[in-house]
C-alpha positions in Angstrom: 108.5 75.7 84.6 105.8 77.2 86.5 102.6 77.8 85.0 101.7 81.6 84.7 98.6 82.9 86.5 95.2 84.0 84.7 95.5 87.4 83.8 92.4 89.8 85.6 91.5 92.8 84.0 91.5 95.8 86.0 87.8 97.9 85.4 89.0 100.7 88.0 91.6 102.6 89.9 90.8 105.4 92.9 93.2 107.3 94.1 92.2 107.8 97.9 91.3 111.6 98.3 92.6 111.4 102.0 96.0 110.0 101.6 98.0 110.6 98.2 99.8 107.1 99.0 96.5 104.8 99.0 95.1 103.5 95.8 91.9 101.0 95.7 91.8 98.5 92.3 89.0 96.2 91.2 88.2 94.0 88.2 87.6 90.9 86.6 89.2 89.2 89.6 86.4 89.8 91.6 88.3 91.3 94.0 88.8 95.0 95.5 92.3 95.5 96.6 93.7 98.6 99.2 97.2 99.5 97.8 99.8 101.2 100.9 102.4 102.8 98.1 104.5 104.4 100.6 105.0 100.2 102.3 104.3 97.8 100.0 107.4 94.9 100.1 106.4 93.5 96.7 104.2 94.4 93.8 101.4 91.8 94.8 100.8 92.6 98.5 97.4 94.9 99.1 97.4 95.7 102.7 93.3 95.3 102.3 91.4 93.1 99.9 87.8 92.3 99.6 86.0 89.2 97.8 83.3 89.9 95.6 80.2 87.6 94.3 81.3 88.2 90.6 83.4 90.6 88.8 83.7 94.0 89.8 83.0 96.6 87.1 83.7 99.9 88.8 85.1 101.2 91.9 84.9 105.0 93.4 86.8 105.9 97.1 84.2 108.8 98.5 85.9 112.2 98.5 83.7 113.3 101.9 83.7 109.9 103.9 86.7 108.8 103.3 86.2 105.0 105.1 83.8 104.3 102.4 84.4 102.9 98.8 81.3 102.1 96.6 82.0 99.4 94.0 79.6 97.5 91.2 78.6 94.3 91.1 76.7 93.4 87.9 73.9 96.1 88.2 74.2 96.6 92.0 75.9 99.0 93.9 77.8 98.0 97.3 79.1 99.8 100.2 82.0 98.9 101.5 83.7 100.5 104.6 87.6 100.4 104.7 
């Protein structure tokens, strides 16, 4: 039998305002994951991901620069550029 992974929560979903089939997730995993809907193979596959420090509690794609996600760390705000 294999032993079943540690379940993450997910804090936040963005729907990327540029492209209706790119979604950005983050949580307790401490990581931030780029979602291709249109191309992803298998339900685990982010075409981008991005290791945080700690867990990620939010996560927002900017609507007028649309390379850019913001994300928070604890009480910090990060930039990150996709």
């Amino acid at each position: 039998k294999t032993p079943s992974a540690p379940h993450n929560n997910v804090n936040a979903v963005s729907w990327a305002p540029h492209s209706p089939g790119h979604l950005a997730t983050a949580g307790d995993g401490c990581q931030a994951l780029i979602w291709d809907m249109y191309h992803v193979p298998k339900r685990d596959d982010p075409i981008l991901s991005y290791n945080a420090r700690a867990p990620i509690s939010n996560l927002q794609w900017s609507s007028s620069f649309p390379d850019w996600l913001a994300i928070t760390i604890d009480n910090k705000l990060q930039l990150l550029r996709v």
